[in-house]
C-alpha positions in Angstrom: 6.9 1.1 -15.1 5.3 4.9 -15.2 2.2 3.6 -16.6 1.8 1.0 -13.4 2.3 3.8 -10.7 -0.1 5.5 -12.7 -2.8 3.3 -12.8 -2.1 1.8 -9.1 -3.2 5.9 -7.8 -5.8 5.6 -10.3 -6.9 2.6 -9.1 -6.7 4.0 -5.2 -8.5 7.3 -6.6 -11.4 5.2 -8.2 -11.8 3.1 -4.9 -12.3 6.4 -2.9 -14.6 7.4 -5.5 -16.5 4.2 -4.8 -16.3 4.6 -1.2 -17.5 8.0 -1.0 -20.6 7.3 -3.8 -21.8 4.4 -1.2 -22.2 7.2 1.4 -23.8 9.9 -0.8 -26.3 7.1 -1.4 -26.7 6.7 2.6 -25.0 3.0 2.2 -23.1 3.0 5.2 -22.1 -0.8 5.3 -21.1 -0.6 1.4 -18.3 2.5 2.7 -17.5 0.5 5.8 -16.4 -2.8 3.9 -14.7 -0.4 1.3 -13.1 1.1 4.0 -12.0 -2.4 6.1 -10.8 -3.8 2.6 -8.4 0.0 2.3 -7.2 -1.3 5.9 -6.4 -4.8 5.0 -4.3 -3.4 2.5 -2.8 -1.2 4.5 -1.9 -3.6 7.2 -0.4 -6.5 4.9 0.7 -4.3 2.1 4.1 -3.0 1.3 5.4 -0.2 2.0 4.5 1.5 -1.2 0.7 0.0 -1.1 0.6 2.0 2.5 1.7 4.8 1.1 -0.9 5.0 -1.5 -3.2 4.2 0.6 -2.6 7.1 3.2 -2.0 9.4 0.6 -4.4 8.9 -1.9 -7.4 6.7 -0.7 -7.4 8.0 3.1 -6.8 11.8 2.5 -9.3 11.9 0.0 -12.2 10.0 2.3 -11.1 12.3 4.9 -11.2 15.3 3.0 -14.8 14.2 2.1 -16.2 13.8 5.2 -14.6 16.9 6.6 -16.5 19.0 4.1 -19.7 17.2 4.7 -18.5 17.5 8.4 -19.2 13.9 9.3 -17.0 12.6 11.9 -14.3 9.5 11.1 -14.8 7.7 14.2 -18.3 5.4 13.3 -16.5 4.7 10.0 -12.7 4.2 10.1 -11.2 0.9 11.6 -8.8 2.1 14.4 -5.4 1.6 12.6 -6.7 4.0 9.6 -8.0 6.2 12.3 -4.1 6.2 13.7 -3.1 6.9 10.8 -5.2 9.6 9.6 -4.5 11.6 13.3 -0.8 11.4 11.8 -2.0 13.2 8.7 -3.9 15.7 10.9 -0.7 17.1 12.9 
């Protein structure tokens, strides 16, 4: 059972990764399906898939574009946007 909590972060780590490659690389539409699909999960998931997905996928996208101070609002879907103003107070 550890090794499947393990590898579902992993797995949410590795699709940030992917999402935040795809907009070093100046592909915007790549990062906004990436993103959309992170919503879709979030929205239908369980409780523990929204969980990963705030923690892990959405902090570390909006850690990233806070360093490369790019602003959220072009790229997040507005229920990830909700949620990451919950993570910002």
């Amino acid at each position: 059972m550890k090794n499947q909590v393990t590898n579902v972060f992993k797995n949410a780590e590795r699709f940030a990764e992917v999402t935040k490659k795809a907009l070093i690389a100046g592909n915007v539409q790549r990062a906004k399906k990436c993103i959309r699909i992170a919503e879709k999960l979030f929205v239908t998931g369980s409780t523990e898939t929204k969980g990963i997905i705030t923690n892990v996928y959405l902090y570390s996208i909006a850690s990233f574009l806070n360093v490369k101070h790019c602003t959220i609002s072009n790229l997040f879907p507005e229920v990830l946007k909700i949620e990451y103003a919950k993570q910002c107070h």
